[in-house]
C-alpha positions as CSV (number, residue, x, y, z in Angstrom):
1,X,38.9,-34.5,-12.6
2,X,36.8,-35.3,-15.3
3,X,34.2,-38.9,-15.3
4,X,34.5,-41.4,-18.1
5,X,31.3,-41.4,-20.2
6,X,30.6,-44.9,-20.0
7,X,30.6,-44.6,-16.5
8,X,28.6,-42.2,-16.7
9,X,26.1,-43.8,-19.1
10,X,26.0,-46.7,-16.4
11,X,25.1,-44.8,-13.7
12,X,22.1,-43.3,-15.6
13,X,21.2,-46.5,-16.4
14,X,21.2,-48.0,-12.6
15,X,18.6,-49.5,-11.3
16,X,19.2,-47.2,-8.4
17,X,17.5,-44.0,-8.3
18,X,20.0,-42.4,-6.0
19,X,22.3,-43.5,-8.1
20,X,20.6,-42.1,-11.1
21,X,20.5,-39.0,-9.0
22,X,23.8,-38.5,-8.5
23,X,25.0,-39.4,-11.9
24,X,22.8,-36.4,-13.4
25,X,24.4,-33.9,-10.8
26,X,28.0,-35.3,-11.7
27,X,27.1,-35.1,-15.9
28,X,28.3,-31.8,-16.2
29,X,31.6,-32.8,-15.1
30,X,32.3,-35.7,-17.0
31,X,34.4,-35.7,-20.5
32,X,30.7,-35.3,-22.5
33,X,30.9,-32.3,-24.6
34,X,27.2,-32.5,-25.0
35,X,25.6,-33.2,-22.2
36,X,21.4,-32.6,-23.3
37,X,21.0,-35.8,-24.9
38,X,22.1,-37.6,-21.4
39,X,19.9,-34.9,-19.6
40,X,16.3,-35.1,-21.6
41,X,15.6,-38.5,-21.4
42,X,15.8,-38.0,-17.4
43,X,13.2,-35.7,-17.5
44,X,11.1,-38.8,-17.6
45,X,12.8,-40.4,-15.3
46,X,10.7,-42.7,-12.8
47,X,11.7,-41.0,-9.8
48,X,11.0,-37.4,-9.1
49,X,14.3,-37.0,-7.6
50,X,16.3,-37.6,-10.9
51,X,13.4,-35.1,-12.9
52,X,14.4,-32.5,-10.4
53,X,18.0,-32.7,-10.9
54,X,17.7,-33.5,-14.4
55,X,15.7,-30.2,-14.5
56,X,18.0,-27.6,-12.7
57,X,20.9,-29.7,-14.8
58,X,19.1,-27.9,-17.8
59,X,19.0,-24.6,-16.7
60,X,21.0,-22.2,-19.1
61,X,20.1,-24.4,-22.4
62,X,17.8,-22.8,-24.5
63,X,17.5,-24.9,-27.9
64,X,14.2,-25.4,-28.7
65,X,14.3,-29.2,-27.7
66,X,15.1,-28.4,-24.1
67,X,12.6,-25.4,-23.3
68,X,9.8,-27.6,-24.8
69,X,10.9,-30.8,-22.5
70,X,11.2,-28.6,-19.4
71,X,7.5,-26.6,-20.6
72,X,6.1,-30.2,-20.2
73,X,7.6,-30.4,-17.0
74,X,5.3,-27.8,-15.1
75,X,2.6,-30.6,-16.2
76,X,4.3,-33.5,-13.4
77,X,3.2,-35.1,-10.8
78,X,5.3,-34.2,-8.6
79,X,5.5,-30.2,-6.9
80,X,9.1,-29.9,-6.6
81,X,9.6,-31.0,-10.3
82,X,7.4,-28.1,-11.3
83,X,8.5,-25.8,-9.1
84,X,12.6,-26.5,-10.3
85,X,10.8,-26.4,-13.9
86,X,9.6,-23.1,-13.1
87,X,12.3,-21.5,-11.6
88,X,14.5,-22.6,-15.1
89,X,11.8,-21.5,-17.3
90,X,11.8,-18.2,-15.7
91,X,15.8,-17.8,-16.6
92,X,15.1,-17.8,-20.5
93,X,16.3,-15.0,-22.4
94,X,15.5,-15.9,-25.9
95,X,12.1,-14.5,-26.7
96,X,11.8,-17.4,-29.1
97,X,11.4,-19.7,-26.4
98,X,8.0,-18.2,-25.0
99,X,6.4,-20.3,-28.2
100,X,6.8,-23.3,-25.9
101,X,5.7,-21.7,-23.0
102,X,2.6,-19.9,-23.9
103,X,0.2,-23.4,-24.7
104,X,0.8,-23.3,-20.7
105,X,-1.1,-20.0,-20.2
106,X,-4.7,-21.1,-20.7
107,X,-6.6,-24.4,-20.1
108,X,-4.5,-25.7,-17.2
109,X,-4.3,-25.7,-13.3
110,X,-3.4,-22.4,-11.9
111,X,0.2,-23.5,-10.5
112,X,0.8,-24.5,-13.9
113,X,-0.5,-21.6,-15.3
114,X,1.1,-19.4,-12.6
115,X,4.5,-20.4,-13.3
116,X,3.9,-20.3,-17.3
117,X,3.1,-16.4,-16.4
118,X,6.0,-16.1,-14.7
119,X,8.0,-17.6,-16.9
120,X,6.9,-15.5,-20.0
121,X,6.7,-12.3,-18.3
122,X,10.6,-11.2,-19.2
123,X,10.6,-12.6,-22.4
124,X,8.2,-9.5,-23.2
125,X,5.9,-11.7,-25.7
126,X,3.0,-10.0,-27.7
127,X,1.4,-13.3,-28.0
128,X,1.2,-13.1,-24.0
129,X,-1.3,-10.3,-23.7
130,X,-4.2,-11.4,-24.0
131,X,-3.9,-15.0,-22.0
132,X,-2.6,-12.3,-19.2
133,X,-5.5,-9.7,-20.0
134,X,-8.1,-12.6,-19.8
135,X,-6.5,-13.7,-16.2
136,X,-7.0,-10.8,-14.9
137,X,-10.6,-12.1,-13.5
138,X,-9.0,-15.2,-12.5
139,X,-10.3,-16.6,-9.6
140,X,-7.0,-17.8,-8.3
141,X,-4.8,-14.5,-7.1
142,X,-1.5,-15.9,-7.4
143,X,-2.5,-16.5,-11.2
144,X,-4.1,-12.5,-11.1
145,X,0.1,-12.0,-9.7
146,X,1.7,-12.9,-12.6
147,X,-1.1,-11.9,-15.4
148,X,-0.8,-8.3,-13.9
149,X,3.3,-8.5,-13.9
150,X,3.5,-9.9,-17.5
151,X,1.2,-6.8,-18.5
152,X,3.7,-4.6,-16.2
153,X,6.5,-5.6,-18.3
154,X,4.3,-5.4,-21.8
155,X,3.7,-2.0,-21.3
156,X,0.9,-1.7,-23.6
157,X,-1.4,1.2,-23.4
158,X,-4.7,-0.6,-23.9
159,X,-4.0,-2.4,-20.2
160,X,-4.3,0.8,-18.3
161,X,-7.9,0.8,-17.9
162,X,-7.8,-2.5,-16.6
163,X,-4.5,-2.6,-14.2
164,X,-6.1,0.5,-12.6
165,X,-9.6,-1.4,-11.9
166,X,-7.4,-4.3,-10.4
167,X,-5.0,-1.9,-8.1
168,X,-8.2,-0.5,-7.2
169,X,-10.4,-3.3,-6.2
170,X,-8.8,-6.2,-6.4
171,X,-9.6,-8.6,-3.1
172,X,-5.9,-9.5,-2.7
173,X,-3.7,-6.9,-1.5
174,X,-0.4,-8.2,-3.2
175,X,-2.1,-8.4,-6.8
176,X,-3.3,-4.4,-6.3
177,X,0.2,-3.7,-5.0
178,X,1.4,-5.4,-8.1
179,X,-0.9,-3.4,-10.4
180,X,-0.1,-0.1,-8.8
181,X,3.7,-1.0,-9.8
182,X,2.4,-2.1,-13.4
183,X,0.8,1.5,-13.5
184,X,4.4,3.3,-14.0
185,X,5.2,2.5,-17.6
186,X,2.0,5.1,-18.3
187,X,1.9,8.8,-18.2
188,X,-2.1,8.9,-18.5
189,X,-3.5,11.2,-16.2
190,X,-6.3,8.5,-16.3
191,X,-4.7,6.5,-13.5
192,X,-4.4,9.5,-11.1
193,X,-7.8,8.3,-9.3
194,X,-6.7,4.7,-9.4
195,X,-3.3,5.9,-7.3
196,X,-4.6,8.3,-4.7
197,X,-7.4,5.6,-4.1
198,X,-4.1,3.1,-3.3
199,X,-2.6,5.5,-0.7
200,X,-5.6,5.2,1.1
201,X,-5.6,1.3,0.7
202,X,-5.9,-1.0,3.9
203,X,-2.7,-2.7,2.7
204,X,1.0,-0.3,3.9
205,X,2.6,-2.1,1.1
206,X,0.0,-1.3,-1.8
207,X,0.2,2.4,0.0
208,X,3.6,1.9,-0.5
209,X,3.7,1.2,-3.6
210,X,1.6,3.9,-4.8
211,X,3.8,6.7,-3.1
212,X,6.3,5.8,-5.5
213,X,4.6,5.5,-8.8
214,X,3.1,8.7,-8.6
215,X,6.4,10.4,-8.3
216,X,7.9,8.3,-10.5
217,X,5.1,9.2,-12.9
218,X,5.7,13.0,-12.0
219,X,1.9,13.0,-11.1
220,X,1.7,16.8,-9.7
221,X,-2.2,16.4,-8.8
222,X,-1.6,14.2,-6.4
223,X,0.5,15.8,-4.3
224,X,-1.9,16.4,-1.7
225,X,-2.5,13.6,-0.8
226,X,1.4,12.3,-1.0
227,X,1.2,15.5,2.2
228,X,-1.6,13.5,3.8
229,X,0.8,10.4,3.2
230,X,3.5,11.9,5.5
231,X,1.3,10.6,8.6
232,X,0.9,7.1,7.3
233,X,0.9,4.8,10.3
234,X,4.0,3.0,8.5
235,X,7.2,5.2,7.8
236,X,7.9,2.8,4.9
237,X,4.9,4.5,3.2
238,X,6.3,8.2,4.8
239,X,9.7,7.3,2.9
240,X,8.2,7.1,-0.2
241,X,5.8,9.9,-0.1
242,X,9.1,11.8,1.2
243,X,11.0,10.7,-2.1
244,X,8.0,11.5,-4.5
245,X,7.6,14.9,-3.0
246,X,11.1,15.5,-3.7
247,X,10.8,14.4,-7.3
248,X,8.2,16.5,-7.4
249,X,9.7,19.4,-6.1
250,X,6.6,20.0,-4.1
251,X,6.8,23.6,-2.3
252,X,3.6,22.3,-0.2
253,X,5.4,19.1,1.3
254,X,7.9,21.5,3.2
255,X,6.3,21.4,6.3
256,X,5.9,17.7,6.6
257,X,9.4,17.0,4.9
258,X,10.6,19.4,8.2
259,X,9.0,17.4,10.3
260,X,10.5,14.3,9.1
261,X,14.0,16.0,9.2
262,X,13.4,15.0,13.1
263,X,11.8,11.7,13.3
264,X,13.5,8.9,15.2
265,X,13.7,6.8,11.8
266,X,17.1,7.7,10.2
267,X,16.1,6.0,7.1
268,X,12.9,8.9,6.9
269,X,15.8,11.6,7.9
270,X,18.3,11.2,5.2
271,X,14.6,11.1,2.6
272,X,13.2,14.4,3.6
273,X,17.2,15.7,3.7
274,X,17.2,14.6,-0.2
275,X,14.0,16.0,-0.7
276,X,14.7,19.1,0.6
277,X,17.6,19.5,-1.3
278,X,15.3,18.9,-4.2
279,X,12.5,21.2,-3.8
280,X,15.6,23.6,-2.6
281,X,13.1,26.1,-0.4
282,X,15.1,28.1,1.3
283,X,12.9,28.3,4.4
284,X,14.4,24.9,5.1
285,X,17.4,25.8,5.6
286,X,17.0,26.2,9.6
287,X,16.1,22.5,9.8
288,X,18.6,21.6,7.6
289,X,21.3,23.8,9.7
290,X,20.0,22.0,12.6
291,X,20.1,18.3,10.7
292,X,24.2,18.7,10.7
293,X,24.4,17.6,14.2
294,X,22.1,14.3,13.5
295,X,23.7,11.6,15.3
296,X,23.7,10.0,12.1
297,X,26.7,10.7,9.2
298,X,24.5,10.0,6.1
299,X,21.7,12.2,7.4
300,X,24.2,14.9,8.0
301,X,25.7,14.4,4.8
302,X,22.7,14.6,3.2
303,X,21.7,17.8,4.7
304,X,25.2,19.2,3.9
305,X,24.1,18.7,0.0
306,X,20.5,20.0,0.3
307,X,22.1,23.4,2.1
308,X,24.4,23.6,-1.2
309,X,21.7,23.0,-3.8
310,X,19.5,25.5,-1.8
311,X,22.4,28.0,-2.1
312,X,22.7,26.8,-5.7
313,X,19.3,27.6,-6.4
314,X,19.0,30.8,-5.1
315,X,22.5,32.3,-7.5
């Protein structure tokens, strides 16, 4: 059932805020085939509550008009408005859009600026660099977050250097785990020390983290230590060494990939199954033999398949 539009323009109009309210949330359903110019001017609404709606009312509309009224909405008063602002911003596609969004980058508060950066960060701007290069030293780490996962999805070559000093020795353990992630678009050797130095950090998730970039980066050097990762304190970090070691195809991770063929964490089983299967040594296949009476089915699936490829390997 559709709404009248002059009802609908009367209900904007009320004196009411909650009325006002409710008339933006029931816009979309009324017989307006263009709903934005109802929607912007509540984005100045008086109440916060009407901005808010008017806001997440917006979302999916990316004319130039609307990204620049909801861009001046990560500068209200009022938290929730930014934060809906935010969370709309950061739904843009059109990498046209980011024009609006990058005067947000520099020269303001760091919520605003942290939601800016996270708004831009998809839209894969070159005009974003060097706000996110210069934020890098930011004293707020929530505003180092998104600086370092804009540069992630930039991919530029010139940001290694940096990203590996931050995953290194940044004080906040979710920006270095961030930067260790933002390391994987590069195949430098150059960030080899930067990685090994993150399996060793005080943080299981920037260990974590740093398991599985250096076996998504095919980084054979460090296999070592991806061994010496097999008796992290966390089995999180032990499934992703697991899972690097078996990209790697790494002879010397047989023994601790073994090991882990019996540990009381299924999830660790079926990884050292696959990576078995990938490194395809045939002195695991006594393990392996044994692994097809795991009380679990995907572990003795798994160790079904690493048996075959180890046959496979060996014709």
């Amino acid at each position: 059932m559709t709404i009248s539009l002059s009802s609908m323009a009367e209900r904007l109009a009320s004196a009411d805020a909650e009325v006002r309210r409710l008339a933006v949330i029931d816009l979309p359903y009324s017989d307006e085939d263009d709903i934005v110019p109802l929607l912007l001017p509540r984005l100045t609404d008086a109440a916060a509550e009407v901005r808010a709606e008017a806001v997440r009312a917006l979302e999916g509309f990316e004319e130039p008009e609307v990204v620049a009224a909801l861009a001046a909405r990560l500068l209200d008063d009022d938290a929730v408005v930014r934060d809906a602002a935010g969370e709309v911003l950061a739904e843009l596609k059109e990498s046209a859009s980011a024009v609006h969004l990058l005067p947000y980058l520099t020269g303001h508060a760091a919520p605003v600026r942290m939601l800016a950066f996270r708004a831009v960060r998809a839209l894969r701007v070159a005009a974003a660099f060097e706000p996110a290069m210069a934020s890098l030293r930011d004293p707020d780490p929530g505003v180092r977050r998104e600086a370092v996962g804009v540069l992630g999805y930039l991919r530029r070559p010139e940001a290694v250097g940096e990203l590996a000093e931050v995953a290194a020795h940044d004080p906040d353990a979710e920006v270095r785990r961030i930067a260790v992630g933002a390391l994987g678009y590069t195949s430098e050797i150059s960030v080899l020390p930067a990685l090994t130095r993150a399996l060793n950090d005080s943080a299981w998730m920037v260990r974590d983290e740093a398991a599985q970039t250096i076996g998504k980066l095919g980084l054979g050097p460090a296999i070592p230590d991806l061994v010496k990762a097999m008796a992290d304190d966390y089995w999180q970090v032990r499934v992703k060494a697991a899972r690097s070691l078996g990209v790697l195809k790494a002879a010397a991770g047989l023994p601790v990939l073994v090991e882990a063929l019996a540990h009381t964490i299924s999830n660790l089983r079926k990884e050292a199954a696959i990576a078995l299967g990938q490194i395809a040594d045939p002195r695991a296949i006594p393990a392996l033999e044994k692994a097809l009476e795991d009380p679990d089915p995907d572990v003795r699936k798994l160790s079904r398949l690493a048996l075959t490829a180890i046959s496979l390997a060996q014709k």
